[in-house]
C-alpha positions as CSV (number, residue, x, y, z in Angstrom):
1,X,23.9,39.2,42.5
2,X,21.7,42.1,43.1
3,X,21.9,43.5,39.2
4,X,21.6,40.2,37.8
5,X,17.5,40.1,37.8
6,X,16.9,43.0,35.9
7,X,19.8,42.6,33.6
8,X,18.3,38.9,32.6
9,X,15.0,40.8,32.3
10,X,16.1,43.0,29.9
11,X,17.9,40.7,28.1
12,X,14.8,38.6,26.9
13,X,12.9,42.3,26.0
14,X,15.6,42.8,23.5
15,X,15.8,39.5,22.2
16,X,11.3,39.5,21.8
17,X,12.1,42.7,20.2
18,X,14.0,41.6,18.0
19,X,12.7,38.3,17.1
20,X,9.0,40.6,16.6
21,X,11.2,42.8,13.9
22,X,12.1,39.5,11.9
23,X,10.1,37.0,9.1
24,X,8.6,33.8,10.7
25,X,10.4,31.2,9.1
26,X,8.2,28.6,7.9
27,X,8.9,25.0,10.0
28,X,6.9,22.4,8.1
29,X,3.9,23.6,5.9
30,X,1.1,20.9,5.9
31,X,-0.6,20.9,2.7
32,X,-3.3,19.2,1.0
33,X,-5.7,19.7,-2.4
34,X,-8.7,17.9,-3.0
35,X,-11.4,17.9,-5.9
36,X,-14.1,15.4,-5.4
37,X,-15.1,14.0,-8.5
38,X,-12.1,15.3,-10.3
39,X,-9.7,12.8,-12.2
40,X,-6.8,11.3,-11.0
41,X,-4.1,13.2,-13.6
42,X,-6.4,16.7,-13.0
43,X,-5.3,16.2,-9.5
44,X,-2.1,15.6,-9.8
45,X,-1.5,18.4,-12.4
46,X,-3.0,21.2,-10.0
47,X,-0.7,19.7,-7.5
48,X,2.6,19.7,-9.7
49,X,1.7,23.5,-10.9
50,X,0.5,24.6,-7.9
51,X,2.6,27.3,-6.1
52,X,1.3,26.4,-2.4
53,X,1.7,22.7,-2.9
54,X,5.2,22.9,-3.8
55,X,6.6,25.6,-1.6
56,X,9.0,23.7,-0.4
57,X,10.9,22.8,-3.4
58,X,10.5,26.0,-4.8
59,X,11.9,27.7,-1.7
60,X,9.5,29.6,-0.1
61,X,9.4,29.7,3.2
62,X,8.2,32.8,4.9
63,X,4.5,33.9,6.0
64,X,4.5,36.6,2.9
65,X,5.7,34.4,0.4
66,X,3.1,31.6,1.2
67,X,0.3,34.3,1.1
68,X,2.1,35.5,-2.3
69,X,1.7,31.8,-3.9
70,X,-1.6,31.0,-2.3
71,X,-2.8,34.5,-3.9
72,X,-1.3,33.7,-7.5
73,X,-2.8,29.9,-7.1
74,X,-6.2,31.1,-8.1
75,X,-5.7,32.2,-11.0
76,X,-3.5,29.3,-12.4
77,X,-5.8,26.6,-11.1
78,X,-8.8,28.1,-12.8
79,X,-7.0,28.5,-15.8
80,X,-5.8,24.7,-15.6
81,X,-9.4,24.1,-14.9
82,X,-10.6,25.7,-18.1
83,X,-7.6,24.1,-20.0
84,X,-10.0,20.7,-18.7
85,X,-13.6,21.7,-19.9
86,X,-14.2,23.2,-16.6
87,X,-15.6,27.0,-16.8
88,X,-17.9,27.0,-13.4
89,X,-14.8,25.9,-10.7
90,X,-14.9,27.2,-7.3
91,X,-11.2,27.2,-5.7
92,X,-10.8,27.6,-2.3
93,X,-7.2,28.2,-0.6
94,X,-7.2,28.3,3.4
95,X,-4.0,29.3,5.5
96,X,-5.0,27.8,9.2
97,X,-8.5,28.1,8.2
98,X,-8.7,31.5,6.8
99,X,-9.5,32.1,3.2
100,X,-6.3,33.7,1.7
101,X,-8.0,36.2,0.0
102,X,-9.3,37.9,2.8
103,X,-5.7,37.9,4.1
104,X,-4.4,41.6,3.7
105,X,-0.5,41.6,2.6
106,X,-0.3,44.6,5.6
107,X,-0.9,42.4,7.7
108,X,0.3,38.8,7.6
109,X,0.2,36.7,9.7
110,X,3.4,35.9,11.8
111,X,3.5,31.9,11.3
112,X,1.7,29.4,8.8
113,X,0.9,25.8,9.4
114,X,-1.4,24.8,7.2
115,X,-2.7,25.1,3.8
116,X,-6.0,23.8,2.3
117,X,-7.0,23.9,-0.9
118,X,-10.6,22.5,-2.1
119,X,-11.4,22.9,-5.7
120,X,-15.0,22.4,-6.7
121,X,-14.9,21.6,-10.7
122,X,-18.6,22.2,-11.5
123,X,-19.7,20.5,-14.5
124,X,-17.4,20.2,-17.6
125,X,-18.6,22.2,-20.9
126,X,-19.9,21.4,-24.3
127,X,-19.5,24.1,-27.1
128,X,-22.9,25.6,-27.8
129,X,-21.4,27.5,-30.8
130,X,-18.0,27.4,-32.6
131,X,-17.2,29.8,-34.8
132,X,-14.5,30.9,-37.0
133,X,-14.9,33.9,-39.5
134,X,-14.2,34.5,-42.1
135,X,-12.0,31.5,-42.8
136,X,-10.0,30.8,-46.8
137,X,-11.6,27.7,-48.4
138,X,-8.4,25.5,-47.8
139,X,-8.3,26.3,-44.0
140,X,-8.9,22.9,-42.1
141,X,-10.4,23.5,-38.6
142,X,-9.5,21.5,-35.1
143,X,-12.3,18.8,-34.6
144,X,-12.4,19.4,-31.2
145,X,-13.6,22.8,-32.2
146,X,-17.4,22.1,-32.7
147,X,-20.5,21.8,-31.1
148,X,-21.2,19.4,-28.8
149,X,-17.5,18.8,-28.0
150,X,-15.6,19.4,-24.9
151,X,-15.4,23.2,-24.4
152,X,-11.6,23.6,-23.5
153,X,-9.2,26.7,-24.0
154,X,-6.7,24.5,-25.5
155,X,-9.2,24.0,-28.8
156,X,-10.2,28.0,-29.2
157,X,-6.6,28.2,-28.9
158,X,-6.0,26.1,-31.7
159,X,-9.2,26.9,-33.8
160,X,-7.4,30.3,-34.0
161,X,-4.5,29.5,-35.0
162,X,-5.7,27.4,-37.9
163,X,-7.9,29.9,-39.6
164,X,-5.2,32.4,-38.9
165,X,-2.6,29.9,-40.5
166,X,-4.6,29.1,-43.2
167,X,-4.9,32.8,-44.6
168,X,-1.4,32.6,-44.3
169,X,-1.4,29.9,-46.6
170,X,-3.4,31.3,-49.0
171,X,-1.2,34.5,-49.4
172,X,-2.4,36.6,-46.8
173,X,1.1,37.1,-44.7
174,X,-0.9,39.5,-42.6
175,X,-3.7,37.6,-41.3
176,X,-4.4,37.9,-37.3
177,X,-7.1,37.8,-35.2
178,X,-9.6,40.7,-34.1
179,X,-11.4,39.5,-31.8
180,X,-12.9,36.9,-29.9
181,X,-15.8,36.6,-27.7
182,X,-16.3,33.6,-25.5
183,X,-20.0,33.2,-22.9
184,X,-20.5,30.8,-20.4
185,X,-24.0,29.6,-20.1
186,X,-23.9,28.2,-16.7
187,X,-27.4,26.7,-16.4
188,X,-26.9,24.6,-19.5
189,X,-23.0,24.3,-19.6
190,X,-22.3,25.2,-22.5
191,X,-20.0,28.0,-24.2
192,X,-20.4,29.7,-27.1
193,X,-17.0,30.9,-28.7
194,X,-16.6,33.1,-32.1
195,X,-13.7,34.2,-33.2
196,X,-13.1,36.7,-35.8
197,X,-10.0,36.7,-38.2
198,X,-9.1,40.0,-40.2
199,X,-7.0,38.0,-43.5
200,X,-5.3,41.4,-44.5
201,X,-4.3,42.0,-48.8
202,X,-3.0,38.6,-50.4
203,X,0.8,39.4,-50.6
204,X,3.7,38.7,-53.0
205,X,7.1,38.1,-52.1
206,X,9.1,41.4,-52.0
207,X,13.4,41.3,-51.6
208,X,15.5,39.2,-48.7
209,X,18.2,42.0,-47.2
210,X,20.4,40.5,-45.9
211,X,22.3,41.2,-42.8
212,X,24.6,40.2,-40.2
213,X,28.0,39.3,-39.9
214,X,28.9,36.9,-42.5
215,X,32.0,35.9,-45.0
216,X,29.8,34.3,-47.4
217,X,29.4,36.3,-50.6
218,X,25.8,37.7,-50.5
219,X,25.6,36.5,-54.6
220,X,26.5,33.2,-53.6
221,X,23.3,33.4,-50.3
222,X,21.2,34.5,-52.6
223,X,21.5,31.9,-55.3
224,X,21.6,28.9,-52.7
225,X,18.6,30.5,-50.7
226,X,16.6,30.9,-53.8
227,X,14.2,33.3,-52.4
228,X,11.1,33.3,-54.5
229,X,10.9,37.0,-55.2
230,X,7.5,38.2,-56.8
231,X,5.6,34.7,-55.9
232,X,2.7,35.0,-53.6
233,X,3.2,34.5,-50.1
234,X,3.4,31.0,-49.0
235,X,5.3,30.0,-45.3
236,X,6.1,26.9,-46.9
237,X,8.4,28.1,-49.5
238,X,10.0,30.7,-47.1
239,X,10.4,27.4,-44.8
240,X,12.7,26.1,-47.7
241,X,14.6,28.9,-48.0
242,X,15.5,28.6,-44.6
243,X,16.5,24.9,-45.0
244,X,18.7,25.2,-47.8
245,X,20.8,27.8,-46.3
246,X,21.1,25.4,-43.2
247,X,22.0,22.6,-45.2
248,X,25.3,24.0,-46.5
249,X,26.6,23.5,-43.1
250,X,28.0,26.9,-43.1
251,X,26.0,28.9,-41.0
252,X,25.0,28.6,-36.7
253,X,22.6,31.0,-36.9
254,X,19.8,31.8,-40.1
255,X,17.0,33.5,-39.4
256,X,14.3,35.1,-41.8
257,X,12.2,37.1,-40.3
258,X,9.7,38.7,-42.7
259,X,8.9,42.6,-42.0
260,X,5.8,44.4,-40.0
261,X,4.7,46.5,-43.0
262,X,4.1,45.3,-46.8
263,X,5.5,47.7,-49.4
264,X,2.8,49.8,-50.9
265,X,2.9,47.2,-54.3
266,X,1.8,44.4,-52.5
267,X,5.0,42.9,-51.5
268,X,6.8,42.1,-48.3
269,X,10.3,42.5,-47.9
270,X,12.1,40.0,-45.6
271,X,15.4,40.3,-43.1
272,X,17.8,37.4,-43.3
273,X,20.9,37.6,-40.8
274,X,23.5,35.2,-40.3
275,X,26.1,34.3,-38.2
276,X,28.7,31.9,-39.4
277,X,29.9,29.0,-37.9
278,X,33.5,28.4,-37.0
279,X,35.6,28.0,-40.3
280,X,37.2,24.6,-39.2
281,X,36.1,21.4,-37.5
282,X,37.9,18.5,-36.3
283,X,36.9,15.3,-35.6
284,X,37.6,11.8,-34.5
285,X,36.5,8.4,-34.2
286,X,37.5,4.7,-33.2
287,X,36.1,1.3,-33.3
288,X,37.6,-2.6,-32.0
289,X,36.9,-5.5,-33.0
290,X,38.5,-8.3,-31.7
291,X,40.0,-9.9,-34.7
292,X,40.5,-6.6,-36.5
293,X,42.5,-4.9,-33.9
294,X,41.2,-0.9,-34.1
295,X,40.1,1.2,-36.8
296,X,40.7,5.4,-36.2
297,X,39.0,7.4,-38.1
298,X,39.5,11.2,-38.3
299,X,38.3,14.3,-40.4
300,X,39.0,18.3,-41.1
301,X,36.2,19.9,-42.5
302,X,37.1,24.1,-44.1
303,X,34.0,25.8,-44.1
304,X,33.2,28.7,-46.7
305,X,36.9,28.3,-48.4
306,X,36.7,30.8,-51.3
307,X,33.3,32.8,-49.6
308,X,31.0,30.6,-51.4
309,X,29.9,28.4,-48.5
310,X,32.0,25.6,-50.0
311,X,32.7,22.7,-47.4
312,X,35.9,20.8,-48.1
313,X,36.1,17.1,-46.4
314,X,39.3,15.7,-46.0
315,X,38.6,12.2,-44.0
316,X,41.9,10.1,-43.2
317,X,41.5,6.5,-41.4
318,X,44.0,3.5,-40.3
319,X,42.9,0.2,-39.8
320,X,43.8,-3.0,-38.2
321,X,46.1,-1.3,-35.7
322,X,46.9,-4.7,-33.6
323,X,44.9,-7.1,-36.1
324,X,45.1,-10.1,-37.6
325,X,45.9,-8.0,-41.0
326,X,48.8,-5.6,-41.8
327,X,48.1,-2.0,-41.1
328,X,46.2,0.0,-44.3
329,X,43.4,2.8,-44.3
330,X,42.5,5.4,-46.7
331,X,42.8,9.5,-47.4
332,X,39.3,11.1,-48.8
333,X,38.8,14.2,-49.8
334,X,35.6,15.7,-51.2
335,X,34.6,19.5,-51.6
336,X,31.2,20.8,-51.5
337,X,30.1,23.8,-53.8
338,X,26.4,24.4,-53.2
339,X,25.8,27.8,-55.3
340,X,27.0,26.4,-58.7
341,X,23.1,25.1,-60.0
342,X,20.9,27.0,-57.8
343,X,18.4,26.0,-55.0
344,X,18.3,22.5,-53.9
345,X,21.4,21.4,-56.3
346,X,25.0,21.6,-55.4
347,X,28.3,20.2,-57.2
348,X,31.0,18.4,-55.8
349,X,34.8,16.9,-56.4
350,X,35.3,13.4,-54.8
351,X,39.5,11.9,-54.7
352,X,39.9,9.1,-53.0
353,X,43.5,7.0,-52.2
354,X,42.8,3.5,-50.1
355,X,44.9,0.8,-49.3
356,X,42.9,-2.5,-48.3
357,X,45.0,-5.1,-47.0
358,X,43.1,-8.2,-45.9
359,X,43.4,-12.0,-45.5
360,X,41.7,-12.6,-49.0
361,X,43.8,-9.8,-51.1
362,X,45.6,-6.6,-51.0
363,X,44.0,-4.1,-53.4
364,X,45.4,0.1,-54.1
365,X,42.5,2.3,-55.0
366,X,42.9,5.9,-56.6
367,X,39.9,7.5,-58.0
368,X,38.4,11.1,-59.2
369,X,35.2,12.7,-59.9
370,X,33.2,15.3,-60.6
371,X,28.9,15.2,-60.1
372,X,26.2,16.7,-59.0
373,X,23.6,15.7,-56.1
374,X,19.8,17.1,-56.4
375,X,18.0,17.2,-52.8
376,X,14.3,16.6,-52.9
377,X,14.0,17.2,-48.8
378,X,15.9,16.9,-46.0
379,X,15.5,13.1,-46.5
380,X,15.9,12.4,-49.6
381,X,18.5,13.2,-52.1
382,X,19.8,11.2,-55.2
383,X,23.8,12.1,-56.9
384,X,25.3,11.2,-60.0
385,X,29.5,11.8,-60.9
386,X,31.9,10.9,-63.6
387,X,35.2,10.1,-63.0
388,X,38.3,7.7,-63.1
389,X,39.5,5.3,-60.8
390,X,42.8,2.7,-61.3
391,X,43.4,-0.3,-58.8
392,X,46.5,-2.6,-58.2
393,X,45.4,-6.1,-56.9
394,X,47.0,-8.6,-55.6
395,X,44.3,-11.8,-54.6
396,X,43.8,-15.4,-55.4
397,X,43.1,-14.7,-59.3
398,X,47.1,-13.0,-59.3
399,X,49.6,-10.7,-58.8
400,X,49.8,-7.0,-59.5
401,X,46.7,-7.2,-61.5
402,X,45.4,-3.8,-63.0
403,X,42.5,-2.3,-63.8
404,X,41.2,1.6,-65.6
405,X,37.8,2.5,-65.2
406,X,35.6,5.3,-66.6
407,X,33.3,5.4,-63.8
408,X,29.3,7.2,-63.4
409,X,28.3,6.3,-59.9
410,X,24.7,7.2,-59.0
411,X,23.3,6.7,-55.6
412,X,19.9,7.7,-53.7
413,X,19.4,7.5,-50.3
414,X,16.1,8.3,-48.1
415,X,16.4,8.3,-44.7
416,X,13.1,8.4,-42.6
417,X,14.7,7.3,-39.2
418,X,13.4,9.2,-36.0
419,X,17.5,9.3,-35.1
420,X,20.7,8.3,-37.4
421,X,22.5,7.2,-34.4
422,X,20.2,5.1,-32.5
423,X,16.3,4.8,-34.3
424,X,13.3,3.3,-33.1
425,X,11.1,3.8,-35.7
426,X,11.2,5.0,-39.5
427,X,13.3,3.6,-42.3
428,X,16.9,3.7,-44.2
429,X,17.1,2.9,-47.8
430,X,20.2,3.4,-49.9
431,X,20.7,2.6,-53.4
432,X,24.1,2.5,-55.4
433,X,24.4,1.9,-59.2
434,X,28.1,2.5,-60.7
435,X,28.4,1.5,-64.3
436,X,32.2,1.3,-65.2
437,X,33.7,0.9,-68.7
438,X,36.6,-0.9,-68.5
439,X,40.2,1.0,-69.9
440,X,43.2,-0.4,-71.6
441,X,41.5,-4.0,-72.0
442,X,39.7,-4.0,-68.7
443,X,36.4,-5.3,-68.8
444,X,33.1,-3.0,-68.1
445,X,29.8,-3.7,-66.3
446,X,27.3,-2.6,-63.6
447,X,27.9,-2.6,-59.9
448,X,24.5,-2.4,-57.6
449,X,24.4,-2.6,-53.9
450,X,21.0,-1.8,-52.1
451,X,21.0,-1.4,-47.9
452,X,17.8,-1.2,-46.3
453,X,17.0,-0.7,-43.3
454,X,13.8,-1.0,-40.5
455,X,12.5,-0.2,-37.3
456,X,9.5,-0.4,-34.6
457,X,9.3,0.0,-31.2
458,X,5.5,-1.7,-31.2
459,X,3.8,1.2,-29.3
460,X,6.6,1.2,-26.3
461,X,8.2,4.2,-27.0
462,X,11.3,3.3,-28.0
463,X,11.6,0.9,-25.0
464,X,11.7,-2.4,-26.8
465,X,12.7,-2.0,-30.8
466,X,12.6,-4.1,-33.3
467,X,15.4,-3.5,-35.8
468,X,16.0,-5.8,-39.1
469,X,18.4,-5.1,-42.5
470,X,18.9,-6.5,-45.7
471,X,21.8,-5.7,-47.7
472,X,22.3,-6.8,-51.4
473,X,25.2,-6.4,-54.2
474,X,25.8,-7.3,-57.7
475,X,27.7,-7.2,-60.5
476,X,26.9,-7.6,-64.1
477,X,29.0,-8.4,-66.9
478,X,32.6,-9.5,-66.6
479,X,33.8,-12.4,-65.4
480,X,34.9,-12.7,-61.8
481,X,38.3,-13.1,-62.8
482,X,37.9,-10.1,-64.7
483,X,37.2,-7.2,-62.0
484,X,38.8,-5.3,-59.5
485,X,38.3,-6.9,-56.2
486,X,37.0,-3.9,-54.5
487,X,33.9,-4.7,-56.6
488,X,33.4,-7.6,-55.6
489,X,31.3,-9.1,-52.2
490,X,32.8,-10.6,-49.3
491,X,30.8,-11.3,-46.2
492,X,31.8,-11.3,-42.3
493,X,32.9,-8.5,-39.7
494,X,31.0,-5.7,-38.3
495,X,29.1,-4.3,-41.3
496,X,27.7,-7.8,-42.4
497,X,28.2,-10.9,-40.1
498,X,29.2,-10.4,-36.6
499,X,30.7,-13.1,-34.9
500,X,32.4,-14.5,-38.6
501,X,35.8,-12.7,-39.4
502,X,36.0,-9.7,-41.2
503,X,35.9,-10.5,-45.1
504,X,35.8,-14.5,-44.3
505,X,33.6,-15.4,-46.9
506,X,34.2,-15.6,-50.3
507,X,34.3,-18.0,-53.5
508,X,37.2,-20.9,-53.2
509,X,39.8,-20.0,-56.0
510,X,42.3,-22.6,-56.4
511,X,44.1,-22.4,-52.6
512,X,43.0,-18.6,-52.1
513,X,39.2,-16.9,-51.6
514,X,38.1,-14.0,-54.1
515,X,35.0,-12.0,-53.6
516,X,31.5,-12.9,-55.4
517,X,29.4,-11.5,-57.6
518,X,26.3,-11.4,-55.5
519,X,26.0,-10.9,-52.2
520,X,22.7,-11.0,-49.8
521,X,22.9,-10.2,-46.2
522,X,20.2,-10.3,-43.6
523,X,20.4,-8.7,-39.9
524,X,17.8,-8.6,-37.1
525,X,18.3,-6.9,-33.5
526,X,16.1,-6.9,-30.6
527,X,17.1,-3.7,-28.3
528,X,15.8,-3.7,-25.1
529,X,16.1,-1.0,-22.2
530,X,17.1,-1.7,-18.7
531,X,17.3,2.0,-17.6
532,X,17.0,5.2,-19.6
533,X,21.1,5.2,-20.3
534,X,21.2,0.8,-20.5
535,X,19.9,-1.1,-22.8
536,X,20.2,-5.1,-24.1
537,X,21.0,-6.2,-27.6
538,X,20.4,-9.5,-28.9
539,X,20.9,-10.3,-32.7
540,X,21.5,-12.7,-35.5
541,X,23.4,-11.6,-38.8
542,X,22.9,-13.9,-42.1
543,X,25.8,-13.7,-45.0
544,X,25.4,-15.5,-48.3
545,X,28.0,-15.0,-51.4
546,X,27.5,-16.4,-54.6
547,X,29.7,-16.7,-58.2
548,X,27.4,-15.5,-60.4
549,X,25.2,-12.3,-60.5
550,X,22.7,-13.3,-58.6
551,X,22.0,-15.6,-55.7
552,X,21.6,-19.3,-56.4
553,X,21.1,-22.8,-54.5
554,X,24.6,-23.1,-54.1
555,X,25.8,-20.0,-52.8
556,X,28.7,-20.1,-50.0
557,X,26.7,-19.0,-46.4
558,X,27.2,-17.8,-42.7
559,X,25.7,-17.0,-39.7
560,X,26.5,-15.2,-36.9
561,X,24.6,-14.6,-33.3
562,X,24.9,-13.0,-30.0
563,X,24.1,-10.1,-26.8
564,X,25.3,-6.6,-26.9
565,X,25.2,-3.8,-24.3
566,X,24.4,-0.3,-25.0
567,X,25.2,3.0,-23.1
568,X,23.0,6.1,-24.0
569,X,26.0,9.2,-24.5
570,X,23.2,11.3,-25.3
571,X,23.7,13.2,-29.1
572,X,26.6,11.1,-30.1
573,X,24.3,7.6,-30.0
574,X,24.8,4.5,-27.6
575,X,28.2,3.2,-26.5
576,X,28.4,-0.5,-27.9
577,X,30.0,-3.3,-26.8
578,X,29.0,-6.5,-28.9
579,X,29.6,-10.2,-28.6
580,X,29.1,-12.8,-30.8
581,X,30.0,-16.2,-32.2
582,X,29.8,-18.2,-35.5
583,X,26.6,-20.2,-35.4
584,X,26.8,-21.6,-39.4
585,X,29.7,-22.2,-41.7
586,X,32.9,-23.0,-42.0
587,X,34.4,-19.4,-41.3
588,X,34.1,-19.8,-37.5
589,X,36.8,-18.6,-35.4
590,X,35.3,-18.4,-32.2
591,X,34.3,-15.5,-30.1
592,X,34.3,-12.2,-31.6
593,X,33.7,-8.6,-29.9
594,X,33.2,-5.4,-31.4
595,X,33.5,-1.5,-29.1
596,X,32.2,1.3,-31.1
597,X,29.6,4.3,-31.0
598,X,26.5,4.1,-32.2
599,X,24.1,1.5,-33.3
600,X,25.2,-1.6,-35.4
601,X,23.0,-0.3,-38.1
């Protein structure tokens, strides 16, 4: 047709127009870095930082924004370069051969292809000087800070924050630093670096305010917290403030935050705000064994009850659900009252009702008491109560047999672990010691038990650990016919020896089995991962039960062996699923599994 010419002509006008109006979108940006005589890992952390190299996975794809990154590029890979020792680099970045910074951003180009970047290290630095000034006599200075070291940004970095840190120590809650000056000798690569610290007045600890929305009395924060007013300054102790406010359990948020300007007598005043955490908690908990049908555990936890950060702990479980056993558990309750002493002490009420029905004996347990518990850090604490407790037992010494106690139960533990759900390094220790004195012709004596607890992952970290426990118990003074059974050991199950029933081994009475005096159990676990959620458990558990108070050549004995998988769930520890069979003694009842969270110990 006659109009059809120019209208196709015009056509591809509007569309050049419009496509000349428009960003080039990027198709495929080649990119490559090089830096001869650089280290593998130097190269491959410009590359991961790098804005040009990874354009594509951070999105950019037009002419401007590659000029944008190529632009910013210089200054992060010379400051990656310094990070190395290197203070004389030469970084080049080409876009199709031009040199990006002669690229004006008014007039970009309409399409890049390419990218080159060539970094020239130059040589690496030595410090020629290192200087802090004035530093407090207790201050202890980086060792790569010093001459004749390798000159990096990293170590000034750190040199100033020690001196800085230790005038803090020292009092001196105001110490910063006033300047630094840093010179490059090229010719002889070296760089000279002084820095110069301004300590500020030695300070004393002035008043914590506190603020924020909280329930908890601010009598009962201030005791618990005790803040060390009038002490010299010391970020140490205002650390342990912080700590013992967290460890009541009652706050999300505590934060102490000390002011910009001292009072004019020397002290500094300090803002504490809170936020509280919800008042209640729920929780819940289950674990099979194959024998032992399922245990459920569950417990409500009433935070701040009367405003004095108290935590009350009521902890209900049922066990053997579908066992071998009839159906028992037990109801616990235990309140928390951490302003009654003062810092690092707290008080506590423990009840406990229990019904333990096994294959061995039936036993009722009531008890009450009232202790204290003194923590030394957040590892280490020891406790000590008084109370009461009365038992009904029925086991192979009789029926409905009784027993009153006056009770003073002590107990330490220290916990070193790098995790309580699944370690690979550190140490567990726990010691008990409960002298009784027997009521209404009971007898009295001493019950110990001691769990301890190791782990290494022999420089794999945490890939292949080596795990190992030993547990022992004993009691002193009356006669084994002459205790409540609850005292008493048995060994087998899930907390002793897998693979053996729960509670299998004890002392032959007569046609029945009662508990021993002594007991001494050994476990050892290798854990292995597969993948970063899998990992491979093998293990062997060792039970041995004895009559008299302590372990003899004659003792009753089991073993127990076999593989476990684990599932990483992240915070809440691995998902286990062990099996295991009976590999000595007579107590043997074939294969055993066991389904729970967390480690075996």
């Amino acid at each position: 047709m006659p109009g059809s010419r120019p209208r196709a002509f015009l056509k591809r006008c509007l569309l050049g127009a419009i496509a000349m109006t428009l960003p080039t979108a990027l198709a495929a940006l080649e990119t490559t870095l090089t830096a001869p005589g650089a280290s593998k890992e130097l190269v491959e952390r410009m590359e991961e930082t790098s804005s040009v190299t990874t354009a594509k996975s951070r999105g950019l794809d037009t002419p401007l924004e590659i000029l944008s990154a190529a632009l910013s590029d210089y200054r992060t890979l010379v400051q990656i370069l310094y990070d190395e020792g290197y203070f004389s680099p030469v970084v080049s970045i080409k876009l199709d051969g031009k040199e990006a910074a002669e690229i004006s951003s008014l007039n970009v180009p309409t399409q890049i292809n390419s990218a080159v970047i060539t970094v020239n290290t130059g040589p690496k630095f030595t410090f020629g000087e290192a200087i802090v000034q004035p530093i407090s006599p207790e201050t202890v200075l980086p060792e790569e800070f010093a001459v004749g070291k390798l000159a990096t940004t990293g170590a000034i970095q750190q040199a100033a924050s020690a001196g800085v840190q230790g005038w803090r120590n020292a009092g001196h809650a105001k110490a910063e630093v006033e300047g630094q000056k840093v010179i490059a000798r090229h010719a002889e690569a070296k760089l000279d670096a002084e820095i110069n610290l301004t300590p500020g007045p030695r300070l004393r600890f002035g008043k914590m305010i506190i603020k924020g929305d909280t329930d908890v009395r601010h009598r009962s924060i201030e005791k618990i917290a005790g803040f060390p007013a009038g002490e010299v300054y010391s970020p140490e102790k205002i650390q342990k403030v912080g700590t013992r406010l967290r460890r009541t359990g009652t706050f999300n948020v505590v934060s102490i935050e000390e002011r910009d300007t001292p009072n004019p007598d020397g002290t500094l005043d300090f803002d504490a705000t809170f936020e509280d955490l919800p008042k209640r908690q729920l929780t819940f908990g289950a674990e099979i064994a194959s024998r032992d049908g399922v245990d459920v555990t569950a417990t409500w936890t009433h935070r701040n009850v009367f405003r004095r950060a108290e935590r009350l702990r009521f902890e209900a479980a049922v066990r053997n659900i579908g066992g071998a056993e009839d159906i028992d558990g037990r109801i616990g309750l235990r309140l928390d009252q951490p302003d009654r002493l003062g810092p690092d002490d707290n008080t506590f009420w423990n009840a406990l009702l229990e019904r333990r029905n096994t294959e061995n004996y039936n036993v009722t347990v009531a008890s009450l008491a009232y202790g204290a518990r003194r923590t030394f850090s957040d590892r280490l604490y020891a406790e000590a109560s008084a109370g009461f407790q009365w038992s009904s037992a029925d086991d192979a010494y009789g029926d409905d047999r009784r027993f009153r106690y006056f009770i003073l139960p002590l107990r330490s533990e220290w916990d070193e672990r790098d995790s309580k759900v699944s370690a690979t390094r550190g140490f567990y220790l726990d010691a008990q010691i409960t002298p009784f004195a027997g009521l209404s012709e009971t007898e009295s004596g001493i019950r110990m038990f001691f769990d301890g607890r190791g782990y290494t992952s022999l420089g794999t970290g945490g890939r292949l650990v080596l795990a190992g426990r030993v547990q022992l118990g004993s009691v002193l003074g009356p006669s084994p016919d002459g205790v409540t059974p609850d005292f008493l050991f048995f060994s087998g199950g899930a907390g002793t020896v897998r693979g053996q029933p729960y509670e299998s081994l004890g002392i032959p009475v007569g046609t029945g089995i009662a508990g021993g005096k002594s007991f001494l159990g050994l476990s050892a676990e290798v854990r292995g991962k597969v993948t970063e959620a899998i990992s491979l458990v093998g293990f062997y558990d060792y039970g041995t039960v004895d009559t008299s108070s302590f372990i003899g050549s004659g003792a009753e004995y089991h073993a127990g062996a076999g593989l476990g998988v684990r599932y990483d769930l992240g915070g809440f520890g691995p998902l286990r699923l062990d099996l295991a069979v009976p590999v000595q003694g007579d107590t043997g009842d074939g294969l055993q599994f066991y389904i729970g969270i967390g480690q075996a110990f």
